[in-house]
C-alpha positions, -999 to +999 in steps of 0.1 A: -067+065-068-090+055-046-085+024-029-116+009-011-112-027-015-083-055-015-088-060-055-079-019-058-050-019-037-043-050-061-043-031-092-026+000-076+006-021-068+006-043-095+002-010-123+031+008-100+056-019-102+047-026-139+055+010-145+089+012-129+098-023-146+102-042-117+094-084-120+080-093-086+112-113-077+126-077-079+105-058-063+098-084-034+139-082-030+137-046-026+108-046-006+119-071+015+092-095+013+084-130-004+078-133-041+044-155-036+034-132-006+044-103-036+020-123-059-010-130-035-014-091-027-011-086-070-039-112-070-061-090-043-061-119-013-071-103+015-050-114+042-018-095+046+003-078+071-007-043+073+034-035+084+046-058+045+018-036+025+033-002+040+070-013+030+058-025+003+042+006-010+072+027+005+094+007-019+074+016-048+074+051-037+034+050-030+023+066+002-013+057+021-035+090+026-068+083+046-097+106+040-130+108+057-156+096+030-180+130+033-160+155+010-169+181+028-155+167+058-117+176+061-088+146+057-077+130+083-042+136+096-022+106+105+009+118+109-008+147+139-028+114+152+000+095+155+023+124+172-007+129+197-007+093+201+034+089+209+030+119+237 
């Protein structure tokens, strides 16, 4: 899926932890977050910590790939960004 707005990400998390049949009190326990700060990112508000969203999506067994927008551009690679980064 791509995700290119809050209202996606939204629908991404909210489909994922209706599939695995999670209610957000469950899911914000595992994830350890709040149930209305669960609820406001189901609802697509915009302002949320980007550190919460990763765990969040780690629970739920999602992972983030960024990609340049030009397909014939190769995908950006985080994880060799961040390594150069932490050197």
């Amino acid at each position: 899926m791509v995700i290119t707005s809050p209202r996606d990400l939204a629908a991404a998390v909210r489909g994922r932890r209706a599939s695995l049949g999670l209610s957000q009190a469950e899911l914000a326990l595992r994830a350890g977050v709040s149930r209305p700060w669960l609820s406001k990112v189901e609802a697509g508000k915009t302002k949320a910590e980007f550190d919460l969203i990763i765990r969040l999506l780690d629970t739920l067994g999602m992972t983030l790939r960024l990609d340049v927008a030009d397909s014939k551009a190769a995908s950006v690679n985080l994880d060799a960004i961040l390594k150069d980064y932490e050197s």
